[in-house]
C-alpha positions in Angstrom: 0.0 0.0 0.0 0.9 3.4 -0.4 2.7 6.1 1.7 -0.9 7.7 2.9 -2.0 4.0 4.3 1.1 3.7 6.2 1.6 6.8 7.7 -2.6 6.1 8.7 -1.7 2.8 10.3 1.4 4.0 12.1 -1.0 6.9 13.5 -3.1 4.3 14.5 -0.8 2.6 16.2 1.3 5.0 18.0 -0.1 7.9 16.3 4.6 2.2 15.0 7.3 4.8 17.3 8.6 1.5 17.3 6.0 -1.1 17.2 6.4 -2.7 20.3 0.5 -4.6 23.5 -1.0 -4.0 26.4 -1.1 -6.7 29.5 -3.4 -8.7 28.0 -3.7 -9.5 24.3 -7.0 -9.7 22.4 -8.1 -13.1 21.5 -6.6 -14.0 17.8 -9.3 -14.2 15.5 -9.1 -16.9 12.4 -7.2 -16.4 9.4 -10.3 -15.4 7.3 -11.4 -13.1 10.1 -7.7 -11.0 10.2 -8.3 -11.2 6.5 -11.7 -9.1 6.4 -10.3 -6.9 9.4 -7.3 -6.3 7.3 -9.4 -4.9 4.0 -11.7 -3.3 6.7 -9.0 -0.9 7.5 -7.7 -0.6 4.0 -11.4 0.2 2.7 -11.1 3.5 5.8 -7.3 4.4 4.5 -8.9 4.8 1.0 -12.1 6.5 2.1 -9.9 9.0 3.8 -7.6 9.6 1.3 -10.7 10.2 -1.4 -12.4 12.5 1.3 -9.1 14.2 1.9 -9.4 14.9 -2.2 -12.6 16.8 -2.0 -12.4 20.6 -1.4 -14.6 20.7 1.7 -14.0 16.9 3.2 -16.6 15.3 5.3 -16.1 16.0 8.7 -18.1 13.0 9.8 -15.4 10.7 11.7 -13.4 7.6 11.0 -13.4 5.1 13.7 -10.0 2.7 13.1 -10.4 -0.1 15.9 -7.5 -1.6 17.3 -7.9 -5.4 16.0 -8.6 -4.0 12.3 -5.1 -2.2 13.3 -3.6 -5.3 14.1 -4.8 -7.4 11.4 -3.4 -4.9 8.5 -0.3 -4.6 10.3 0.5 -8.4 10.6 -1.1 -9.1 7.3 2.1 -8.2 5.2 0.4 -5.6 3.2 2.3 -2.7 5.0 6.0 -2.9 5.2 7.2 -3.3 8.7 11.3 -3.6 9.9 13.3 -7.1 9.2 12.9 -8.5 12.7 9.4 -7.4 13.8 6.2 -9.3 14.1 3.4 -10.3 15.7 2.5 -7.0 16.7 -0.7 -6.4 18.7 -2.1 -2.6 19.9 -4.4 -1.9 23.2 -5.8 2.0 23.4 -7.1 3.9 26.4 -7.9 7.8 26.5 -4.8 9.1 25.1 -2.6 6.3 25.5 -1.4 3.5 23.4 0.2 0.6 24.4 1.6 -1.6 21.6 3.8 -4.6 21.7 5.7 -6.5 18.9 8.3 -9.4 18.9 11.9 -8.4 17.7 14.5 -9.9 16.9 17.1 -7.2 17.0 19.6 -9.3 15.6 17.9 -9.3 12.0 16.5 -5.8 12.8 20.4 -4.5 13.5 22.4 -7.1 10.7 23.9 -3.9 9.0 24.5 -1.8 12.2 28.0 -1.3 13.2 28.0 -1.7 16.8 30.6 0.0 18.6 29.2 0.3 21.9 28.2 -2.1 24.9 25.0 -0.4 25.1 24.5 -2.5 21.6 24.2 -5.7 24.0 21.0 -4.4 25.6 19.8 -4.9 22.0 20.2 -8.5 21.1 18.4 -11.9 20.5 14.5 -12.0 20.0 12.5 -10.4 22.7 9.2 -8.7 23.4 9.2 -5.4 23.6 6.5 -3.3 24.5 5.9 0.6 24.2 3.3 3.0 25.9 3.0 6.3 24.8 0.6 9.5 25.0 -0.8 10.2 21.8 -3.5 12.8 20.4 -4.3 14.6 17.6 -5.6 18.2 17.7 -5.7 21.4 15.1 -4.1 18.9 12.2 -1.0 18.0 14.4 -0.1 14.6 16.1 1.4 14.2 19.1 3.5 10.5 20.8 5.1 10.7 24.1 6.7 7.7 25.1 6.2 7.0 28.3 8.0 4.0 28.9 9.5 0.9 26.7 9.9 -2.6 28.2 12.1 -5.3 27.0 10.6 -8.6 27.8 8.9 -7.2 31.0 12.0 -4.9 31.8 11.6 -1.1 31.8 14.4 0.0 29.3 15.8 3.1 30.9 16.1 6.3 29.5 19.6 6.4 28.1 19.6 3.1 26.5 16.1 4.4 24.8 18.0 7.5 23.3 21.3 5.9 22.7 19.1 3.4 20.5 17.1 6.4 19.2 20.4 8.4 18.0 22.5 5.0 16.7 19.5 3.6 14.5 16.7 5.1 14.2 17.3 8.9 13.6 19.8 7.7 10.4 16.7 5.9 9.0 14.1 8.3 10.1 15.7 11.7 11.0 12.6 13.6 12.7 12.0 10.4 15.3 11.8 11.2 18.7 10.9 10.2 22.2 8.7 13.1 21.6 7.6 14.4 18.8 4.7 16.5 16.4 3.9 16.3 13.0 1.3 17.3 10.7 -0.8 14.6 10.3 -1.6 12.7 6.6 -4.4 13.1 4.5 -5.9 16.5 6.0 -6.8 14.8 9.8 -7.4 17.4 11.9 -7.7 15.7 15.3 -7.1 11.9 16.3 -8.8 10.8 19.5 -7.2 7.5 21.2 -10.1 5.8 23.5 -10.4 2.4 24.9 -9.9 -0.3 21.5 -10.2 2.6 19.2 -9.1 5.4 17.3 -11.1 8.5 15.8 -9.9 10.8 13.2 -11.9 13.7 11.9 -10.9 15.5 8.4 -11.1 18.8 7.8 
């Protein structure tokens, strides 16, 4: 899919800071059943993107619930790092808590690693992320709160030493907090228990 479906997803889903689910995992739903969540979501990422066409979009909202998140983003259709699967995403008002298995060995192959900070960041593991994250006046907003690597809060330094070494070379305005104008004329993104709403304007 294109850029406007993943930069919709990856609002969705941390308004994928790094992809990382809440304490307790939604039930997996059957194959078939991911499948018609999956197209579910990609039928809202092209209604928004043909809404955000018109010169006065409708302002009615978008709802984007959190398994139809889930299903697109495990269902191959969006590109995701070497290394990371099986990610899963739980909302609550204005937090998101998503969780992913990585194996930073893949995810790091061509990384020159020149510090021993690099050993926090080895092996596959769980890692999960919460963050704050809201959309208002067009602009979207993730704080992240706090990382954990397989159950163990990943301190503060090791978060930005990661931040600086890998991902600011691929992705140079990432943050621990950040803002950006968000895709497809959004104007606000409201993160509630197992959803997310997005108005246009």
């Amino acid at each position: 899919m294109n850029r406007c479906a993943s930069a919709v997803a990856s609002l969705a889903l941390l308004l994928f800071v790094w992809a990382g689910a809440g304490d307790s995992l939604a039930q997996q739903a059957a194959p078939s059943d991911q499948r018609s969540l999956a197209d579910s979501l990609e039928r809202k990422v092209e209604y928004l993107r043909t809404n955000a066409a018109k010169t006065k979009p409708d302002p009615r909202p978008t709802v984007l619930t959190n398994e139809e998140v889930d299903a697109y983003m495990n269902s191959g259709r969006l590109k995701v790092p070497n290394g990371v699967s099986d990610i899963h995403l739980t909302t609550t008002a204005g937090e998101a808590t998503a969780s992913a298995k990585v194996d930073f060995d893949r995810l790091l192959r061509d990384v020159r690693k020149s510090s021993l900070l690099w050993q926090l960041f080895t092996g596959v593991h769980e890692v999960k992320a919460r963050c704050g994250v809201w959309g208002k006046d067009g602009l979207g907003n993730v704080h992240v709160q706090n990382v954990w690597l397989d159950g163990h809060e990943v301190p503060r330094v090791a978060l930005e030493f990661f931040l600086e070494r890998y991902l600011k070379p691929k992705v140079p305005q990432a943050a621990l907090d950040s803002r950006f104008r968000m895709p497809v004329r959004i104007w606000s993104a409201t993160v509630t228990s197992g959803k997310t709403t997005l108005v246009q304007r």
